[in-house]
Legacy VTK file of the C-alpha trace (Angstrom):
# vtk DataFile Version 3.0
C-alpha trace
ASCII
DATASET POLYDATA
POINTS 86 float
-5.444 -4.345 -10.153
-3.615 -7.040 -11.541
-0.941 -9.043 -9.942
2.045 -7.516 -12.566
0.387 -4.542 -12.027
0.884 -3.447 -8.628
4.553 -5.037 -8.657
5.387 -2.901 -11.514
4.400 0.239 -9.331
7.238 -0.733 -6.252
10.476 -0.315 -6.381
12.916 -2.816 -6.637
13.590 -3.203 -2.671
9.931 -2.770 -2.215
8.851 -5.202 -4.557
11.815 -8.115 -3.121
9.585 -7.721 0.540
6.834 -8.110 -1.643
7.814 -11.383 -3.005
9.382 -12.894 -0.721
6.405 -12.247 1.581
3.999 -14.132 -0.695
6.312 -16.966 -1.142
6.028 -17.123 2.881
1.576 -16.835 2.503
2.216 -19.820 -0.599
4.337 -21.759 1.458
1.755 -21.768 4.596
-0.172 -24.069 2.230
-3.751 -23.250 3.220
-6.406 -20.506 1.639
-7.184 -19.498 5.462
-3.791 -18.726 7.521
-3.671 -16.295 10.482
-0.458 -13.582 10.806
1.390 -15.447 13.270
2.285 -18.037 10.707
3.602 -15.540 8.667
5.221 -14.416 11.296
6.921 -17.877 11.754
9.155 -16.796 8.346
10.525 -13.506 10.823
13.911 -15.475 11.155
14.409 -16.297 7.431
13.164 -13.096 6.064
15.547 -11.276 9.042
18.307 -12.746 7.076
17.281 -12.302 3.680
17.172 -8.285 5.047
19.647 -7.796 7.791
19.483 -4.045 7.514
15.671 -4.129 8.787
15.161 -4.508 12.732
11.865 -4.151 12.583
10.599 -7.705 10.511
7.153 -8.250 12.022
5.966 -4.842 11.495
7.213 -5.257 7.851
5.450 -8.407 7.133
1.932 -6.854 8.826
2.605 -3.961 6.022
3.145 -6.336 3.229
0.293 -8.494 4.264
-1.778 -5.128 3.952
-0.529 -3.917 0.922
-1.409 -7.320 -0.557
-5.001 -7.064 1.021
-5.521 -3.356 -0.767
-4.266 -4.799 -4.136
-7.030 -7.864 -3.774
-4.359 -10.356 -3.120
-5.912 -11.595 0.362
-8.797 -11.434 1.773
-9.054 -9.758 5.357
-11.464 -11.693 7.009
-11.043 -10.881 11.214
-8.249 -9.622 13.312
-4.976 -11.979 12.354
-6.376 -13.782 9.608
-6.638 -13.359 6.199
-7.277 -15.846 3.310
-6.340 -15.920 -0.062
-8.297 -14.208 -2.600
-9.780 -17.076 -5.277
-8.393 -15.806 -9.081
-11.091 -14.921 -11.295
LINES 1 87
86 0 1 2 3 4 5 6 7 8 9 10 11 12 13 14 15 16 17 18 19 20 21 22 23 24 25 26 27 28 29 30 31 32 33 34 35 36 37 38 39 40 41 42 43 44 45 46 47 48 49 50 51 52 53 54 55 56 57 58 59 60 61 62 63 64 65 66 67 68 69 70 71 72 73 74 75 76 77 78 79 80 81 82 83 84 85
């Protein structure tokens, strides 16, 4: 599915998580990154969304939802890698 694709099909809440988790996987700066770097943007994406208490478990759910859409690559427990663009 392509990228504009599976952002059209979120809503508008679902799709700023989206984003703004990606931004965190771009700014990493390596194909190959494991979750706890993502996990390193908890504070600034706690403040971007205040009303969610429960950050990490919404970053593992973004970082999934990107793997099912071909976005990343799972490749073993806590890493993933970026899936090369056709």
């Amino acid at each position: 599915m392509a990228t504009g694709a599976f952002f059209r099909e979120q809503g508008q809440k679902a799709r700023g998580w989206l984003i703004e988790v990606m931004k965190c996987v771009e700014a990493i700066g390596k194909p190959e990154f494991q979750i706890e770097d993502v996990y390193g943007f908890e504070k600034r994406l706690g403040l971007l969304y205040p009303e969610n208490k429960n950050v990490k478990s919404k970053i593992r759910q973004q970082l999934q939802f990107l793997r099912d859409r071909g976005y990343l690559e799972f490749v073993s427990r806590g890493y993933y890698r970026l899936r090369v663009k056709d």
